[in-house]
C-alpha positions as CSV (number, residue, x, y, z in Angstrom):
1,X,5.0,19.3,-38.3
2,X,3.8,19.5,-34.7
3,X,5.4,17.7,-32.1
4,X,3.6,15.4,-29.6
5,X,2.8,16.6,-26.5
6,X,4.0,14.0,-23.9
7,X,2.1,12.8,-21.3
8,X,3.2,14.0,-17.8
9,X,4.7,11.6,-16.0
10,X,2.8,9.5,-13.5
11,X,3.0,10.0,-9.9
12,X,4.8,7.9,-7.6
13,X,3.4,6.4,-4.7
14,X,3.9,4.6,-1.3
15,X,2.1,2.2,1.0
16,X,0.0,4.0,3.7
17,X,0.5,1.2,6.5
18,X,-1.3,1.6,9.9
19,X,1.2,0.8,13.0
20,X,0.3,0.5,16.8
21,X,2.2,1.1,19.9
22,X,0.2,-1.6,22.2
23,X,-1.7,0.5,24.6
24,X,-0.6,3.7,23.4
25,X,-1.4,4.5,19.9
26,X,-2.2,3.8,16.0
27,X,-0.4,6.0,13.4
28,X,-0.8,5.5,9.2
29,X,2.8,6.2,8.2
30,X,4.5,5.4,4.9
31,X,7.8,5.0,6.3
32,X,8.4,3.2,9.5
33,X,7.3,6.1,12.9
34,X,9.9,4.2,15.0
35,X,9.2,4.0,19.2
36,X,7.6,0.3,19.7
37,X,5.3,1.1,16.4
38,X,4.6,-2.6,14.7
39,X,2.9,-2.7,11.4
40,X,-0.9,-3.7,11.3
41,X,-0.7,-3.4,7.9
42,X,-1.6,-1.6,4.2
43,X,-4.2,1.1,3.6
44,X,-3.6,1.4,0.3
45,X,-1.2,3.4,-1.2
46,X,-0.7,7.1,-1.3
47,X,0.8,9.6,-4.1
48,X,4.4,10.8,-3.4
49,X,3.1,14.3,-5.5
50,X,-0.1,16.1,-5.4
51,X,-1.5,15.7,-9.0
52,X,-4.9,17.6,-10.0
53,X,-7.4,16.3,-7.9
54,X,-5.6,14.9,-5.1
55,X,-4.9,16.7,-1.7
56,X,-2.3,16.2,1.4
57,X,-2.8,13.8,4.0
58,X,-0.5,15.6,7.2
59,X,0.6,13.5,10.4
60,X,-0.1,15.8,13.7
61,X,-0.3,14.7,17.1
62,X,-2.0,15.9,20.0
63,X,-0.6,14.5,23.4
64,X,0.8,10.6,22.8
65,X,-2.0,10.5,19.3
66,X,-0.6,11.0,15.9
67,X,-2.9,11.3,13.4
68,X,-3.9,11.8,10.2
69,X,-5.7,14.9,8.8
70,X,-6.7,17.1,5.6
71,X,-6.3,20.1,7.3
72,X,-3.0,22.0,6.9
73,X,-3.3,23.5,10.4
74,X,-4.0,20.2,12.0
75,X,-7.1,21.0,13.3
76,X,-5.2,23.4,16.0
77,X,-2.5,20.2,17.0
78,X,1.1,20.0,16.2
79,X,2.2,19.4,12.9
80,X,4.6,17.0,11.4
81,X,4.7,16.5,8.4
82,X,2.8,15.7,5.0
83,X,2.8,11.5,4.7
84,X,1.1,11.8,1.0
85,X,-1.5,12.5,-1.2
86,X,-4.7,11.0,-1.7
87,X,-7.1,11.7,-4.7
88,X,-10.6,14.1,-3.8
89,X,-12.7,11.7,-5.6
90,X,-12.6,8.0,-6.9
91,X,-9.7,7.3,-9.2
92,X,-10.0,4.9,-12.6
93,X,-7.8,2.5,-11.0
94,X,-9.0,0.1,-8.2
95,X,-9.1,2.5,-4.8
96,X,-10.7,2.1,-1.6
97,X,-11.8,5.3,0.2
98,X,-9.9,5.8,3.4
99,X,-11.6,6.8,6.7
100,X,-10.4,8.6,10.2
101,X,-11.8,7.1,13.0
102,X,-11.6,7.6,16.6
103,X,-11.8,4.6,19.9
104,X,-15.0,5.2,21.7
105,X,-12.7,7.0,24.5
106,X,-11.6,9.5,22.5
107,X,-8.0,8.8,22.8
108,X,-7.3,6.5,19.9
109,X,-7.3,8.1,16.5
110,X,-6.3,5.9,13.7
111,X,-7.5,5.3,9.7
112,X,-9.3,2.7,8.3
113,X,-11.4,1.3,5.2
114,X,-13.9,0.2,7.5
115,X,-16.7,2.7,7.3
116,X,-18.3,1.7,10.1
117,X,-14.6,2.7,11.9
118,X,-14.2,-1.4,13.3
119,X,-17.1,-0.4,16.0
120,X,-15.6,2.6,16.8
121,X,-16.4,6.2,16.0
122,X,-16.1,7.9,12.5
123,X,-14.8,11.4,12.1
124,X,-15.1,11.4,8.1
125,X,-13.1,10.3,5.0
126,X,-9.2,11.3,4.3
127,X,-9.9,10.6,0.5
128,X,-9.2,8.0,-2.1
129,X,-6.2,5.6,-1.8
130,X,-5.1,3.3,-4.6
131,X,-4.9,-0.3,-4.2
């Protein structure tokens, strides 16, 4: 008699929630940055683990800006750290695809499901975030 294979176990997630320091910077966090940080509010939510298909999300800064990225290196900036996981393509469940923008000084980095970046400038999409 052949055992059942059992399903792998789903992977956890957390909510991706954009914070800004008035006049100084946004950051998508899934745990609170700290500093003078207050919540904007939810992205959608990340995975805790990568699962096939999905990809890192890392936190880097450059000067005063943390932001978010796909790229291990952080495009050449400091890194600190992996927030989560989002999937490489849409997802069954509901999902919104997540998108790094930049202010139209090109200070400002921050993420949004806005593709048009809330009249500011588009850099590309992070990936696919569950709702």
């Amino acid at each position: 008699m052949r055992r059942p294979t059992p399903n792998p176990p789903s992977p956890g997630t957390a909510t991706l929630t954009r914070y800004f320091w008035p006049g100084r910077d946004h950051v998508s966090s899934a745990t609170y940055p700290g500093g003078s940080y207050q919540a904007e509010g939810s992205l959608g939510k990340v995975l805790t683990a990568q699962v096939a298909g999905s990809h890192p999300l890392y936190q880097c800064q450059i000067n005063n800006d943390r932001f978010t990225s796909v790229s291990a290196n952080c495009e050449g900036r400091t890194f600190l750290g992996v927030i989560g996981y989002a999937y490489d393509g849409p997802p069954a469940a509901a999902h919104l695809l997540l998108y790094r923008c930049i202010t139209s000084n090109g200070v400002d980095h921050f993420d949004s499901p806005d593709p048009n970046c809330e009249g500011q400038n588009s850099e590309g999409t992070q990936g696919y975030l569950l709702l």
